[in-house]
N, C-alpha and C positions, 0 to 999 in steps of 0.2 A: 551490805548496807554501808556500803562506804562511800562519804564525803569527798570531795576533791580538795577541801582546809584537812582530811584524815593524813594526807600525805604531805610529811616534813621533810623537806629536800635538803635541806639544810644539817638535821641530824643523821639524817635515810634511816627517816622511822616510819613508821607508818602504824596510826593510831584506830584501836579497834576499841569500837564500844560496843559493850553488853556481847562481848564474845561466846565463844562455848560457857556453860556454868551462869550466864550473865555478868561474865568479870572484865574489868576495859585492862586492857592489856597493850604494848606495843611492840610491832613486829618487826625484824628489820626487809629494809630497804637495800635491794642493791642498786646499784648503779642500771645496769642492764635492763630489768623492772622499770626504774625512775624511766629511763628513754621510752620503754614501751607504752607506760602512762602516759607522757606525753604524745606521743605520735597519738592514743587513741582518743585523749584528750581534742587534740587538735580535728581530730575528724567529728566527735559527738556534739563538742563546744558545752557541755550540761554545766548549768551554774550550782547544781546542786550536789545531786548525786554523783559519783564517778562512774555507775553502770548503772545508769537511770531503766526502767522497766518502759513497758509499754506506753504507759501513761509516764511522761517525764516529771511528773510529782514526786513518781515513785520509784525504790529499788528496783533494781532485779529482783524478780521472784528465785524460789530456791529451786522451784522447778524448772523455771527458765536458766538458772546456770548449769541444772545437773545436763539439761538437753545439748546447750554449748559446750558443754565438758566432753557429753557423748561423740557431739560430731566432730571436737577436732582429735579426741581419740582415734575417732573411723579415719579422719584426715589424714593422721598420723600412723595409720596401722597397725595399731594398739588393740583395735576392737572397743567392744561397747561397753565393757564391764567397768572403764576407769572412771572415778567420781572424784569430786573436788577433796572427800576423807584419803583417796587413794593416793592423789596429789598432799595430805598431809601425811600423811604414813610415810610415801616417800623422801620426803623434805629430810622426816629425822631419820629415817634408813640410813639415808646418805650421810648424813652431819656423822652419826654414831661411823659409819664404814671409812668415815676418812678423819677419824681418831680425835674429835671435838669430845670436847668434857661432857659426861652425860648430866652432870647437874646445869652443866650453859644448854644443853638441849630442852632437859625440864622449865628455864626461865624460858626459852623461844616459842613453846609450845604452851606454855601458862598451867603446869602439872602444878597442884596442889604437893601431891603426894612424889619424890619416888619412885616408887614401884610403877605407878602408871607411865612413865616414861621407859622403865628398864622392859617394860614387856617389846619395845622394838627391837632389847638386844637377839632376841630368839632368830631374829630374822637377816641382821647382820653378820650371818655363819661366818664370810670372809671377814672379819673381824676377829671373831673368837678364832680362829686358827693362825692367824699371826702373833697371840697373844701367846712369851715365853712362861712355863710355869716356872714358879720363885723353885722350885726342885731341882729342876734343869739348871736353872742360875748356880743353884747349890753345888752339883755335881760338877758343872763346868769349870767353877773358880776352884774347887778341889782340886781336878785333874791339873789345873795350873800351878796352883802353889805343891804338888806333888812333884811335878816335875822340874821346877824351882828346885826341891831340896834333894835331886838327884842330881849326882855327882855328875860333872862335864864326861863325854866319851871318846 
């Protein structure tokens, strides 16, 4: 249900009302995105909506973006199963797997709580296995200041 005034080029925000929870929250914008808005801008011309539905009064329905979603999954060779959650799921998969702060994840996503953001960490495996234990830090700076205080050979 987004407006074509929803997208600030300007800040590259892009302003979501009555989101999941019914909370307005605002999402970022990148650049890449901004161009694709415009190019689809430029072919629908809708003075309202940005994905006007059937009736140009109206949104996209939710049914009609899951369908969009399915075919350019098929498009894509992805298969059917990917849905616009699939596409948020992924969003912070990724942010979390290329070492963004998991509290700047929670503001991008509009997590009340925490926890409900950390549960993407389960999934980011190649994350937790880059990650040094403080143990290891431990034993490593020992074995150096050990060798430090042994005599040249």
């Amino acid at each position: 249900m987004l407006r074509v005034s929803d997208i600030d080029s300007k800040r590259m925000l892009i302003r979501v009302e009555m989101g999941k929870g019914r909370k307005d929250r605002h999402a970022m914008l990148s650049p890449q995105l901004l161009e694709l808005l415009r190019a689809w801008w430029l072919q629908c011309r809708s003075p309202g909506w940005l994905f006007p539905g059937r009736d140009p009064l109206l949104p996209i329905t939710t049914r009609q973006l899951n369908r969009a979603c399915h075919r350019a999954a098929d498009a894509a060779g992805l298969g059917s199963w990917l849905s616009p959650h699939t596409l948020h799921h992924s969003f912070a998969t990724h942010l979390l797997e290329n070492h963004t702060d998991v509290r700047v994840i929670q503001v991008l996503l509009g997590h009340a709580k925490l926890d409900t953001t950390a549960r993407y960490a389960h999934v980011a495996t190649s994350t937790l296995r880059t990650v040094t234990s403080p143990l290891d830090r431990l034993t490593s700076n020992n074995k150096l200041k050990s060798k430090k205080d042994e005599p040249p050979k």
